[in-house]
N, C-alpha and C positions, 0 to 999 in steps of 0.2 A: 504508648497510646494504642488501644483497639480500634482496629478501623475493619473494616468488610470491603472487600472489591467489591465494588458495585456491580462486575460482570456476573456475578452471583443472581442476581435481580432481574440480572438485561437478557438472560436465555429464553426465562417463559416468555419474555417480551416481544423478544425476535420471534418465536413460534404464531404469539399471537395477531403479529404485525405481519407476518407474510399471508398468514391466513385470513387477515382481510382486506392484504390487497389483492389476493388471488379472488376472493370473492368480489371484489368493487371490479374487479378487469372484466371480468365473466359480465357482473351487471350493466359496465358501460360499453359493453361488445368488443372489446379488447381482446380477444380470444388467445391472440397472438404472442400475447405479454408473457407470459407461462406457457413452459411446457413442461407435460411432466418428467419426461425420460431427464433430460434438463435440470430439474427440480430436485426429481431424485439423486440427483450426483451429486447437485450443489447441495444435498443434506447430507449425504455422506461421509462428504469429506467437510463436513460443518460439526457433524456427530464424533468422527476421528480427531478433528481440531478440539473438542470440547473434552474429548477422552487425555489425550497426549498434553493439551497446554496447562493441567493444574501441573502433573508430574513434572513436567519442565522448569515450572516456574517453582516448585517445591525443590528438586533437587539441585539445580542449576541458576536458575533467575535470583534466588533470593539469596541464596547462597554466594553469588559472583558479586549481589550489593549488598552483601550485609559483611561480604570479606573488603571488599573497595572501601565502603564506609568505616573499618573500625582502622585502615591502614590510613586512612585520609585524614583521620576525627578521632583520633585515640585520647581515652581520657586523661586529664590535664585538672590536677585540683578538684574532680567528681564532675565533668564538665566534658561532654566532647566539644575539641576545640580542633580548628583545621590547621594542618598543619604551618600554612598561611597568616596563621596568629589568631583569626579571627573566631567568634564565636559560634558553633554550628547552628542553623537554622531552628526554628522551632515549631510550633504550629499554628503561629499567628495566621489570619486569614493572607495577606500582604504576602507572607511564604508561598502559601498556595497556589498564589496567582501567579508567582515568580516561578512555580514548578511549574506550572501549567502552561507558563511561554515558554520553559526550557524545553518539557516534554514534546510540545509543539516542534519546537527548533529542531531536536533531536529525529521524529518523524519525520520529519519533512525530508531532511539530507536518509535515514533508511527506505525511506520510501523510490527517494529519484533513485540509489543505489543500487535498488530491484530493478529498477528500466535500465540502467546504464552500464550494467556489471552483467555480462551473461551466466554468469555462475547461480549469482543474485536472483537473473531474471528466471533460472529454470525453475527456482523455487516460488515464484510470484508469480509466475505465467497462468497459474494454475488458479486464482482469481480472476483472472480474463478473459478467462479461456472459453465463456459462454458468451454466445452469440446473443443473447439477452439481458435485458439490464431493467434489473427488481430486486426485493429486497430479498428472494432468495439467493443471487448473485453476491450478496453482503455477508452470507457465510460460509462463498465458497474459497474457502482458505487454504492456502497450501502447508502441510505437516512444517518442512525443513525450514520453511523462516523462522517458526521459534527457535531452534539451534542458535541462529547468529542476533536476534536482533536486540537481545539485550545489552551486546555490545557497542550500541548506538546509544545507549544510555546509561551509560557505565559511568561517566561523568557526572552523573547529577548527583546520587551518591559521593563519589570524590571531593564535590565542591562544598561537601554539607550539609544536603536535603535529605532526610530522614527517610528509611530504606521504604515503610507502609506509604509514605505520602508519594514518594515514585512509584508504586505501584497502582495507587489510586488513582492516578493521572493518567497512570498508562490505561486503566479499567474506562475512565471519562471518554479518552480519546477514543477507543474501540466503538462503545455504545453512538458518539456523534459517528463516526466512520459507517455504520452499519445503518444507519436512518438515512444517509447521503445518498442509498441504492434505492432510488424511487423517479420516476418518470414524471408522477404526479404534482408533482411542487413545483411552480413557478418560477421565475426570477423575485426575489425577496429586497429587490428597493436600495434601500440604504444599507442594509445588511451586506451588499452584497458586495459593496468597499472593504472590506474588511475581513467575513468569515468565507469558510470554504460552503459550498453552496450544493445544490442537487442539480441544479444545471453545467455547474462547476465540475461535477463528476462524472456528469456524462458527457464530458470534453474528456475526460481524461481515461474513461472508458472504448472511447470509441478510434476505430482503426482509419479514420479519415488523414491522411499522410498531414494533414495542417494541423491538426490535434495529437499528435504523437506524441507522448513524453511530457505532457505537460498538467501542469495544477495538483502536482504531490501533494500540496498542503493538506494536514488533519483540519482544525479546528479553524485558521485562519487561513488567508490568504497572502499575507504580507512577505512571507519569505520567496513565494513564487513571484511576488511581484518585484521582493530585491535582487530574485537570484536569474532572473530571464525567463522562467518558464509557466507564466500564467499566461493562461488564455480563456477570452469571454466567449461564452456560448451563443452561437450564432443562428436564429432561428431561421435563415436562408439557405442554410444546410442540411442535405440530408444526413442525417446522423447510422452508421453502421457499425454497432457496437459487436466486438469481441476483438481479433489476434490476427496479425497475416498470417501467423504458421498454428493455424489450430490444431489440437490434435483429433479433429475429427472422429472422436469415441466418448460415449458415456460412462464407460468405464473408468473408476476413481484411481485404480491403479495407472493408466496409461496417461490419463489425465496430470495425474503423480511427475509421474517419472518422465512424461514424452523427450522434453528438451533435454534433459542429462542425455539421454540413450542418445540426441542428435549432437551433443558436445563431445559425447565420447569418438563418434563415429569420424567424427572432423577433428579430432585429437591425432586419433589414428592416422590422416591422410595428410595432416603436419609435415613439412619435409623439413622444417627446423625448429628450435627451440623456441624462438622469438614466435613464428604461427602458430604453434602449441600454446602458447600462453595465451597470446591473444584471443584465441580462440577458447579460452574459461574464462577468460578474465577482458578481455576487452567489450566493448558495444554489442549488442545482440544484430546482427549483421553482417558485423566485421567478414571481410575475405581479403586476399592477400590481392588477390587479382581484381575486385569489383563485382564477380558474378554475382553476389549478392550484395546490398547494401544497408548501412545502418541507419538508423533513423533522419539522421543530422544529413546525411549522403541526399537521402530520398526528399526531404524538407527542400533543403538548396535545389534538387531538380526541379521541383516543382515549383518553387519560386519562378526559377529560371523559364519553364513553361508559358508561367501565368503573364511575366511580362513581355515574353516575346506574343505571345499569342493569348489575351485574356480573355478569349471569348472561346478558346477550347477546352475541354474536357479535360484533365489529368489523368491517364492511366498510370496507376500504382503499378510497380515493377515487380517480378513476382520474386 
């Protein structure tokens, strides 16, 4: 079957879509919403993600599920059938919708994995990294997560689902992902049981220590709500979007690379194996001693704060 990624469509879309909400910010005196230095970086490395993710998914992406799927679903009587017995998917609509909550599933667990894995995170920090939050923040992408994140979905392939229809899904999800970076959208009612929201993601955007880590979800919300980590947007909050550890440059390169270069640095200063590893691979915070803390550390402080003393101020830890 022919199908087209629809992220094919959604580029001019995004161009067109930032550019009027750069113009309605301007109109509604929002001056503050955009900047350019800002702007420009998050196109940058929006222009480098757009260069690098066809040749990825050309040489690697499709390649990784179109070898999964013929090991999983080899034909059997002119027939791919799974190895499972059953017969492989097709392209009923009923499929699609079954891809589209796997694809979801799948997101969800890559997504927490960028917050909870610092290896993970040095390559996604680099979407947060702006202290602003608008829809040119929705194409500020980091290179290196294409490298691994096909391997979050390596399974939908394996189970059946036809290598073009995993990638459509993946193309769906992106497109909803990138309309989510908007200040302007409300709270959406009944919707908001269920899908992942634009207030939703500027919880999940923002470095308020009670909002850390939380509402990964793509398209819905149901997996943050079975797995612990959704939270509703609270309009009595001030909201402070971007990173505790920015890298303080517009620069696309340092933006890039800042965290690797501070993994490696505390690689180095490892006095055993065990804080060497944890140190690329444990929580982004992690120390052996507590000098600095991880998300989950800094949360329970502030708990801890709130009910001994609810009427003070939390200072976040540096």
């Amino acid at each position: 079957m022919d199908l087209t990624n629809p992220l094919i469509y959604g580029v001019p879309c995004f161009i067109a879509l930032i550019l009027l909400e750069l113009s309605y910010s301007h109109h509604d005196g929002n001056k503050e919403l955009y900047s350019w230095k800002d702007l420009m970086a998050s196109g940058s490395m929006g222009i480098g993600t757009a260069i690098i993710s066809p040749l990825l998914k050309v040489v690697f992406m499709i390649f990784l599920f179109e070898s999964v799927y013929a090991l999983f679903n080899p034909v059997v009587n002119g027939v791919h059938t799974n190895i499972f017995g059953y017969e492989s998917f097709g392209y009923q609509w009923y499929f699609w919708g079954l891809c589209m909550l796997g694809d979801d599933f799948a997101y969800y667990w890559f997504h927490r994995a960028n917050h909870e894995i610092r290896i993970f995170w040095a390559a996604h920090i680099v979407h947060h990294s702006s202290d602003n939050f608008n829809l040119g923040t929705g194409i500020r992408n980091g290179w290196f997560t294409l490298v691994y994140k096909p391997f979050f979905y390596m399974w939908l392939p394996a189970i059946g689902f036809p290598v073009e229809m995993v990638i459509i899904c993946l193309g769906i999800e992106s497109l909803w992902q990138f309309q989510l970076h908007s200040q302007y959208i409300p709270k959406l009612g009944f919707f908001e049981k269920f899908l992942n929201t634009h207030t939703m993601h500027q919880v999940h955007h923002s470095q308020n220590v009670e909002y850390l880590d939380k509402n990964h979800g793509g398209i819905l919300n149901i997996f943050d709500r079975m797995f612990g980590t959704w939270k509703e947007f609270d309009e009595s909050i001030e909201v402070k979007y971007g990173v505790t550890h920015a890298p303080n440059s517009y620069n696309p390169l340092i933006i890039l690379t800042h965290e690797f270069k501070d993994i490696w640095k505390d690689v180095k200063n490892g006095e055993n194996f065990k804080e060497r590893f944890m140190y690329v691979f444990g929580p982004p915070g992690w120390s052996p001693d507590g000098s600095t803390l991880t998300v989950k550390q800094m949360q329970r402080q502030f708990e801890s704060v709130n009910k001994k003393n609810p009427e003070k101020s939390y200072q976040r830890p540096n």
